[in-house]
VOMI-457804 format. One record per residue (C-alpha): residue in three letters; x, y, z. Coordinates in Angstrom, 2 decimals. Layout:
N
r ALA; px X; py Y; pz Z
...
This chain:
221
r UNK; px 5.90; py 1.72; pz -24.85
r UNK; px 6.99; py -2.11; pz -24.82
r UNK; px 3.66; py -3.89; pz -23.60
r UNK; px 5.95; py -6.27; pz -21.86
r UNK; px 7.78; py -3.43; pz -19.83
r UNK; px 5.97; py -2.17; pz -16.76
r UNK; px 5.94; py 0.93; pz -15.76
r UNK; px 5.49; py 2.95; pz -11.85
r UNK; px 5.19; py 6.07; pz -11.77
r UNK; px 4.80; py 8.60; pz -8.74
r UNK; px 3.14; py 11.75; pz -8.87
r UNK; px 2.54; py 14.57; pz -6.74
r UNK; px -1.19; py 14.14; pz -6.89
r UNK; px -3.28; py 13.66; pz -9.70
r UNK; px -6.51; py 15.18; pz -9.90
r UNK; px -8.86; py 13.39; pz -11.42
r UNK; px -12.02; py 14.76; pz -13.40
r UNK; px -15.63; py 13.42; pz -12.92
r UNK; px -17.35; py 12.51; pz -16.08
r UNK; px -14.61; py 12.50; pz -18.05
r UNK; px -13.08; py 8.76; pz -19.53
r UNK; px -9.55; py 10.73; pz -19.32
r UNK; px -8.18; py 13.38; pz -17.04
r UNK; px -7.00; py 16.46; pz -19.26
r UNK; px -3.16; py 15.78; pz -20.31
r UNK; px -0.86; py 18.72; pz -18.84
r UNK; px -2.82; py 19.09; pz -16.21
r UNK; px -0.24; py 19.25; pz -13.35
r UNK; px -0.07; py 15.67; pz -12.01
r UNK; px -2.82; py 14.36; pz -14.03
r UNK; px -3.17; py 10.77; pz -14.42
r UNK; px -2.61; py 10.81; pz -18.38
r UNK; px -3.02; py 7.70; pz -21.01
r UNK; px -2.59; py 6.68; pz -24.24
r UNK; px -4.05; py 4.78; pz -26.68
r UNK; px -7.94; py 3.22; pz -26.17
r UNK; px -7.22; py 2.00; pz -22.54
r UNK; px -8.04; py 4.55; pz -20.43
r UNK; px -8.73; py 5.63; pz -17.20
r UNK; px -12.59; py 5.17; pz -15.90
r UNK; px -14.77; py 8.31; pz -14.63
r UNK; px -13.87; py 8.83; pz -11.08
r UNK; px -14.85; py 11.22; pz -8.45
r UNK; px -14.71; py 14.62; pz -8.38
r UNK; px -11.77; py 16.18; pz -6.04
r UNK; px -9.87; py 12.39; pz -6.18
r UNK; px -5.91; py 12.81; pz -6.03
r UNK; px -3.46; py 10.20; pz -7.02
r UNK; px -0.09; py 9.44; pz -6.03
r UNK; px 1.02; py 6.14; pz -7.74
r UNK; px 0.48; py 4.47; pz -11.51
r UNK; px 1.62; py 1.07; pz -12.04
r UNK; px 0.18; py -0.49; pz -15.68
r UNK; px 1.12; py -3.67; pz -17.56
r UNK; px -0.04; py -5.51; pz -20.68
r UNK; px -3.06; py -3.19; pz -20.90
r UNK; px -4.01; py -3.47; pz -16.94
r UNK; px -3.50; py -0.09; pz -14.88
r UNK; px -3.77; py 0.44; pz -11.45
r UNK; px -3.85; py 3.94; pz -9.49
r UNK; px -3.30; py 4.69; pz -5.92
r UNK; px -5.44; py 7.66; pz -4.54
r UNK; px -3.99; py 9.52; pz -1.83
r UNK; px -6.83; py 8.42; pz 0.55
r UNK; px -5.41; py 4.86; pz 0.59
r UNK; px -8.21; py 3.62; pz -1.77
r UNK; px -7.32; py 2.02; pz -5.55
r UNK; px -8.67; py 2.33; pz -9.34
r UNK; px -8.45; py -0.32; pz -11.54
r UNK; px -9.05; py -0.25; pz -15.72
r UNK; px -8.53; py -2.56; pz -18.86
r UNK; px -7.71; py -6.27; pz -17.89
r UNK; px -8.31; py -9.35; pz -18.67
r UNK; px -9.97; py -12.73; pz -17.90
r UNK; px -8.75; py -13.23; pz -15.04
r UNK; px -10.16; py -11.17; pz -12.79
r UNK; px -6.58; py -8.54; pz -12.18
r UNK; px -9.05; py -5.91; pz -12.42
r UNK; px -11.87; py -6.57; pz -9.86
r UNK; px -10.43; py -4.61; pz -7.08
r UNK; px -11.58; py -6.32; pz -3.48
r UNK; px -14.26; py -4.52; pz -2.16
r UNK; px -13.68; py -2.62; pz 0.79
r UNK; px -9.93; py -2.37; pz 0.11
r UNK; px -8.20; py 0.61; pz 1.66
r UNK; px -5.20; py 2.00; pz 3.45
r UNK; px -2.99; py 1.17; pz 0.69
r UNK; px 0.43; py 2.53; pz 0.88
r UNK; px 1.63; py 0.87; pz -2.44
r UNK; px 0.68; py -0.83; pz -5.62
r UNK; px 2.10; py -3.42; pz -8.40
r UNK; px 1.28; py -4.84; pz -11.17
r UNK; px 1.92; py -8.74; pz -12.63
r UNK; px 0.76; py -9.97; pz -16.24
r UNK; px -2.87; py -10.61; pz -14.94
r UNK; px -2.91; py -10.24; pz -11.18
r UNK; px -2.01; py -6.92; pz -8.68
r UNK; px -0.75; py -6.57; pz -5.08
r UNK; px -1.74; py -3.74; pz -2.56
r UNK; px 0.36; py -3.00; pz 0.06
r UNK; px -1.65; py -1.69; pz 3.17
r UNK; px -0.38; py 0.44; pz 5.53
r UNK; px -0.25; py -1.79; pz 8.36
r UNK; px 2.34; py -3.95; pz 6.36
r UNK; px 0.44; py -6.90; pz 4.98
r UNK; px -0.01; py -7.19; pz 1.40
r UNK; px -3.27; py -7.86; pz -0.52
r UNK; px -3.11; py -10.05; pz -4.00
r UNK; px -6.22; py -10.89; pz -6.68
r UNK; px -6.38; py -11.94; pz -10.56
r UNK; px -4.75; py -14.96; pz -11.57
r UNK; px -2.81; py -17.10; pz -9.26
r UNK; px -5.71; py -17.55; pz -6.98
r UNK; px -6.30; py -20.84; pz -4.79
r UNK; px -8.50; py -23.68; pz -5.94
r UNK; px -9.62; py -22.63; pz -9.46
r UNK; px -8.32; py -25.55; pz -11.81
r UNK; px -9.61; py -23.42; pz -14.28
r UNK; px -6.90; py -20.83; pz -14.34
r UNK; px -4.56; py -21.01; pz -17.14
r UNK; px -2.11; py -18.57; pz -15.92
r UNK; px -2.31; py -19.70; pz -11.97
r UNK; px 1.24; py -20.08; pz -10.61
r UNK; px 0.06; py -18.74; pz -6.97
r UNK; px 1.15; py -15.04; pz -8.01
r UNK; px -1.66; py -13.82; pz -6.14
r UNK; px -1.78; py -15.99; pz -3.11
r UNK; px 0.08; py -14.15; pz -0.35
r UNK; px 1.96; py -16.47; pz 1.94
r UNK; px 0.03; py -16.52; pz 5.39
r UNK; px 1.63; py -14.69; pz 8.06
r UNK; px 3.78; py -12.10; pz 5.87
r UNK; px 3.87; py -8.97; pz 7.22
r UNK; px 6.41; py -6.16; pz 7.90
r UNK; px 6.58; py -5.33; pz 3.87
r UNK; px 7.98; py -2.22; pz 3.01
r UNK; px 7.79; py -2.92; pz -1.05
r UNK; px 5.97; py -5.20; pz -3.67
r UNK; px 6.94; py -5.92; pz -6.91
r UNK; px 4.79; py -8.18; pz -9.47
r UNK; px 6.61; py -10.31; pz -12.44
r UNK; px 4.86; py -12.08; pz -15.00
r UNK; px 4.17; py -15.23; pz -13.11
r UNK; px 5.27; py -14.14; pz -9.82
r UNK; px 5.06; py -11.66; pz -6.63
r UNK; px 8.13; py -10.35; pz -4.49
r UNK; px 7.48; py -8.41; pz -1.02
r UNK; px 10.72; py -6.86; pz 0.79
r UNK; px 10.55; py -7.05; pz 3.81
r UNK; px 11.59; py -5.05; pz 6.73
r UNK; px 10.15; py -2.16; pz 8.95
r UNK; px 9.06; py -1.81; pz 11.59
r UNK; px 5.92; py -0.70; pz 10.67
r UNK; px 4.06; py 1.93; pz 13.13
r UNK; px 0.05; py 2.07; pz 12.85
r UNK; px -1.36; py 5.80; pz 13.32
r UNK; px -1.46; py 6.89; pz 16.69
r UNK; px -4.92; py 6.04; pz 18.84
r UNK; px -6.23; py 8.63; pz 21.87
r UNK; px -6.76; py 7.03; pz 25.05
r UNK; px -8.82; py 8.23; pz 27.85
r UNK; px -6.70; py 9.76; pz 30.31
r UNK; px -4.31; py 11.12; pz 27.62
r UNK; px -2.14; py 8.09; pz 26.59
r UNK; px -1.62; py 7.15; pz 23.04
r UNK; px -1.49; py 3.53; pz 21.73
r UNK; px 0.09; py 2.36; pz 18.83
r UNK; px 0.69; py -0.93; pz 17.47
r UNK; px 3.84; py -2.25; pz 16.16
r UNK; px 3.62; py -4.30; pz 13.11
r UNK; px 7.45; py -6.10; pz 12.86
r UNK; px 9.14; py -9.41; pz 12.72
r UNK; px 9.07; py -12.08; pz 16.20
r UNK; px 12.59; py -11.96; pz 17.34
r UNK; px 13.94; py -8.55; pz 16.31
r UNK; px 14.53; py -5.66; pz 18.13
r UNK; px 13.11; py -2.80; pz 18.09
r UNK; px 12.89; py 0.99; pz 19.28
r UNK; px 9.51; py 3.46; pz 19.16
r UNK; px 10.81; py 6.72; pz 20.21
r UNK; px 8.92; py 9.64; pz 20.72
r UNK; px 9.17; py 13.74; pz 19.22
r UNK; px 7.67; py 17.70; pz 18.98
r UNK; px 9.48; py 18.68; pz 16.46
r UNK; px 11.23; py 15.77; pz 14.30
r UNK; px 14.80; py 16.64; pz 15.17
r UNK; px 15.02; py 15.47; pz 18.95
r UNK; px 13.92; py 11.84; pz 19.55
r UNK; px 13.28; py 10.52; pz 23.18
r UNK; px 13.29; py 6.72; pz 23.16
r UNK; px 10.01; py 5.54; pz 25.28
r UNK; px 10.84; py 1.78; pz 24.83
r UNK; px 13.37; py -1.30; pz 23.59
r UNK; px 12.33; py -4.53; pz 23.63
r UNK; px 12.64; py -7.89; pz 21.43
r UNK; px 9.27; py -8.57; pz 19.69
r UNK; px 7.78; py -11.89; pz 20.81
r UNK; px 4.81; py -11.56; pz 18.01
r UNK; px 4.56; py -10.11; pz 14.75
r UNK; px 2.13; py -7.43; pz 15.82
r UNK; px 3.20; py -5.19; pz 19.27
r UNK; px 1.05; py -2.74; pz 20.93
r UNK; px 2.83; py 0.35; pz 22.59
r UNK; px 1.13; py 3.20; pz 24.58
r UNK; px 2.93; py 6.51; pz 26.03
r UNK; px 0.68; py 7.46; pz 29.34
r UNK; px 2.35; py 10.84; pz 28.65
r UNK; px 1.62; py 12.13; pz 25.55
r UNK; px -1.43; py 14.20; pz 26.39
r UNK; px 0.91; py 16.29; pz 28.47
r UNK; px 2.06; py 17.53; pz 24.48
r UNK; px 0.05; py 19.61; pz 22.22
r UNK; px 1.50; py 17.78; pz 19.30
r UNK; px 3.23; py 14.24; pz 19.37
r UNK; px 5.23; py 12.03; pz 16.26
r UNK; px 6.51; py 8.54; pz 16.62
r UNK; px 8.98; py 6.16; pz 15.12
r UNK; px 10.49; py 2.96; pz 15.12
r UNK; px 13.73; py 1.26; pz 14.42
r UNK; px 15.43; py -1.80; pz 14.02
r UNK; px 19.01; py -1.40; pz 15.42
């Protein structure tokens, strides 16, 4: 492969093998590489639904919302942030990475970091503008970082006593929006409409313990 290409790939799952510097090739959504960059030991049982890599910097998304980083360079692309989870999606730059989380903020480290004169390579690539939110994609270049936008985003639903259900609505101030509810994905009952006066929302059904099983959505007309 080109070292300047990069390459995502999504699997299945990929499950990973403790002790071992590289899951077993063939193995039915095994996370499989070649030559002397590898992947790291990792636990036991982990699944993996995502590979980005890029001039010898790889980054894995494990179906728990949780991230594994190997090879890298000097600048730091490869120290993951600790405590970093709910990740719904990955990229990879020249010598930085983005997570997207789940709640539709994005999370950037390696090069392109603020105040460090000392970084050769720091164009801002990993700097995420403050207030961006609503991303459905990112995308890393070489020197730079692209986030699409759009949504809405739902978070998971949250039990309230007295059987309600919250949920928060991560979107865009000034756009519309819909959060219906549904039993079986095919009929949707709308619960609310309303123009978003914040980025973030919170919505809550009183109803929905009245259901033995409950799924939401959102959309943007």
């Amino acid at each position: 492969m080109n070292a300047g290409r990069a390459l995502l790939l999504t699997v299945v799952c990929a499950a990973a093998l403790a002790g071992e510097a590289q899951p077993l090739a063939g193995q039915a959504g095994a996370v499989a590489g070649w030559v002397p960059i590898v992947m790291p030991p990792v636990e036991r049982g982990a699944c993996f639904k995502a590979v980005a890599t890029r001039y010898g910097s790889s980054l894995a998304l494990a179906s728990g919302g949780t991230v594994v980083a190997w090879g890298g360079s000097d600048d730091g692309d490869c120290a993951v942030p600790p405590g970093l989870s709910e990740v719904a999606g990955i990229a990879v730059g020249l010598s930085h990475m983005l997570a997207l989380k789940s709640d539709g903020t994005v999370l950037g480290w390696g090069a392109g970091q603020p105040n460090n004169p000392s970084d050769p390579f720091g164009f801002g690539q990993s700097t995420v503008p403050a207030g961006l939110n609503g991303v459905v994609a990112v995308a890393a270049g070489t020197w730079n970082s692209v986030a699409l936008v759009g949504g809405p985003v739902l978070t998971p639903p949250a039990p309230q006593p007295g059987g309600s259900m919250q949920l928060t609505l991560n979107g865009i101030a000034g756009w519309r929006y819909t959060v219906s509810g549904s039993t079986d994905l095919v009929n949707w009952t709308p619960l609310t409409s309303f123009v978003a006066t914040n980025a973030s929302t919170q919505i809550v059904e009183p109803a929905a313990g009245s259901f033995s099983h409950r799924f939401y959505r959102a959309t943007a007309p």
